[in-house]
N, C-alpha and C positions, 0 to 999 in steps of 0.2 A: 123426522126421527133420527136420531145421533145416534153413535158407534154405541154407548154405554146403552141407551131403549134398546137398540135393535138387538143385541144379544141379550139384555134379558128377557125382551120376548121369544124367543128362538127359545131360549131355556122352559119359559115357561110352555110353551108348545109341546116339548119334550117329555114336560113332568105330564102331560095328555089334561092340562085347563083349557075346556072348551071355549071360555069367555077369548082365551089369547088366540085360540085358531080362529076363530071371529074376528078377532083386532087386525089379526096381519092378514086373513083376506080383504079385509077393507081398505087397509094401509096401502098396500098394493097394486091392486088388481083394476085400478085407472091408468098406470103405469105401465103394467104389462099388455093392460088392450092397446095403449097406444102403439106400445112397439111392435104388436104382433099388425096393427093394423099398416103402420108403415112399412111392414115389408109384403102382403100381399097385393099382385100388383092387379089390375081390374079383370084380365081373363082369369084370374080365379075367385075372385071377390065374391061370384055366385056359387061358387064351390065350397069355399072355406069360410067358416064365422068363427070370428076369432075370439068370440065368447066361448067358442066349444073349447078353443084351442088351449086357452086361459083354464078353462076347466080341468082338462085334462093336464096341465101342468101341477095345477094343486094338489090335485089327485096325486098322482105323482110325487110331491114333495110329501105331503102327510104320509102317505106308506113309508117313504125314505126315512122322515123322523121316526116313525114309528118301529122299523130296525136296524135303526140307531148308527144309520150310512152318512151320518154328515157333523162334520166337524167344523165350527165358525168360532174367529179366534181373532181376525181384521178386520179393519173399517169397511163397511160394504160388504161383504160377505156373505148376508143374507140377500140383497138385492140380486147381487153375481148372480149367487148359486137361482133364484127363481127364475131371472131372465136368461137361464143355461138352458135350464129343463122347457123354459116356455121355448124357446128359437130351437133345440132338437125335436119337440111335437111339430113346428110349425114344419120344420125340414119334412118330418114323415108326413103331414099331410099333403105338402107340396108335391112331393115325387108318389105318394098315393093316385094326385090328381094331376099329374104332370099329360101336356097333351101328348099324344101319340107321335108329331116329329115338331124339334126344336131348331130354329132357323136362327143362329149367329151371323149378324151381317153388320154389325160395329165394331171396333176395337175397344178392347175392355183389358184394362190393366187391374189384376188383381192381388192384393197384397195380406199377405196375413204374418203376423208375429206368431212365430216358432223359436222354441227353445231360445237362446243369446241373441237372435239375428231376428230379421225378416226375409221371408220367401215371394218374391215376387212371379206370378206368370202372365205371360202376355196370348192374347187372342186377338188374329191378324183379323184386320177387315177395312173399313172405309171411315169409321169415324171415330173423335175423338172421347167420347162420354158414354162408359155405358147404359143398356137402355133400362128397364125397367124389367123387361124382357130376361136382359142378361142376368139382372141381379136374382131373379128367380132360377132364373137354370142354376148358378153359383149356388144355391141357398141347395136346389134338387141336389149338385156335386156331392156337397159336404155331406146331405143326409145318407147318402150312397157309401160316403165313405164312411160315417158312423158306426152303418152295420158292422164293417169287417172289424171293428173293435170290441172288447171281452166292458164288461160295465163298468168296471176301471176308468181303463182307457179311453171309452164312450166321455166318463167323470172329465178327465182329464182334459180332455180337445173341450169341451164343453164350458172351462171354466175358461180355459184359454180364450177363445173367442170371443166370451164374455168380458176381457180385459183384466185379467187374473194373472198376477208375475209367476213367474217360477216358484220361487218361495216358496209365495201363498198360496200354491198348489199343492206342494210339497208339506208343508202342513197342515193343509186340509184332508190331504187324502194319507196321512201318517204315513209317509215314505221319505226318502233322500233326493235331494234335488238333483242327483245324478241320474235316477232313476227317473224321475221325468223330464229332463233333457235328452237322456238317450231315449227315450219313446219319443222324441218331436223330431230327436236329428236322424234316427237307425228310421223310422217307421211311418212319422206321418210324411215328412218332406218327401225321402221315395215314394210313396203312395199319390202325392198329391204328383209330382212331378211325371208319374207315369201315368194320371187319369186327365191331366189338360195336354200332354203332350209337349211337353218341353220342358227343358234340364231345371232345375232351381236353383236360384242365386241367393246367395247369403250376400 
């Protein structure tokens, strides 16, 4: 599906034609189980089905379309925006079903693109890769930090992650690309910087 289908499907979703909400959960939603399935790691594989979790993202999206919270206007745009909402359910089911003590014993460099730069933090330990282990805690991190954001903001880290520039955040979410800079340089970096415990590097 090319930039010109996928926004007139989006549109026609909009106008509430059932046959389109039909199309693009099928278009999709082989896509989306992959991704949700490649990041749950096997201690929760019997916790989490990532059919539910896929579920509950459409869900999701349809109520957003439905008051009228989403603006697509970019190539990709609609992929972003579903695999934003599907990896923030997957976070809240992860740290739902997070075990009771989390045992970091590798070194895991972790990097995410914020605002102009990237934020790099590091976790000390014994090896080079991290495990599968780690990338779940990482995924619990982020859901944690989710919370403390207004739906906005939730929007915004969401599309970021998903690989969304400045911009095209900026005009998704009808604001100024100042205004979401200084939310990734004032509020997420200090946040992320004081929940792994050490400074962030631009």
């Amino acid at each position: 599906m090319d930039e010109h289908d996928s926004i007139d499907l989006f549109a026609r979703v909009r106008e509430g034609e059932s046959e389109a909400q039909f199309e693009l959960f099928d278009h999709y939603v082989v896509r989306l189980l992959g991704l949700v399935r490649k990041r749950i790691s096997p201690q929760f594989a019997r916790r989490i089905e990532a059919e539910d979790v896929v579920q509950s993202a459409y869900r999701s999206f349809f109520s957003g379309v439905q008051d009228d919270r989403f603006v697509l206007q970019n190539s990709g745009d609609l992929w972003r925006l579903l695999a934003a909402i599907t990896m923030n359910k997957l976070h809240r089911q992860l740290e739902r079903n997070k075990a009771a003590k989390r045992s970091v014993n590798r070194e895991c460099s972790i990097q995410l693109q914020l605002g102009d730069s990237s934020c790099t933090f590091s976790v000390d330990a014994v090896a080079s890769e991290p495990t599968p282990e780690d990338e779940v805690a990482l995924s619990e991190e982020i859901g944690l930090l989710m919370d403390s954001f207004d739906s906005a903001q939730q929007t915004m880290f969401e599309l970021r992650l998903a690989g969304a520039t400045i911009d095209e955040i900026a005009t998704q979410m009808q604001c100024s690309e100042r205004t979401v800079r200084r939310f990734f340089d004032q509020k997420v970096k200090p946040m992320l910087a004081s929940r792994f415990g050490v400074p962030a590097t631009s």
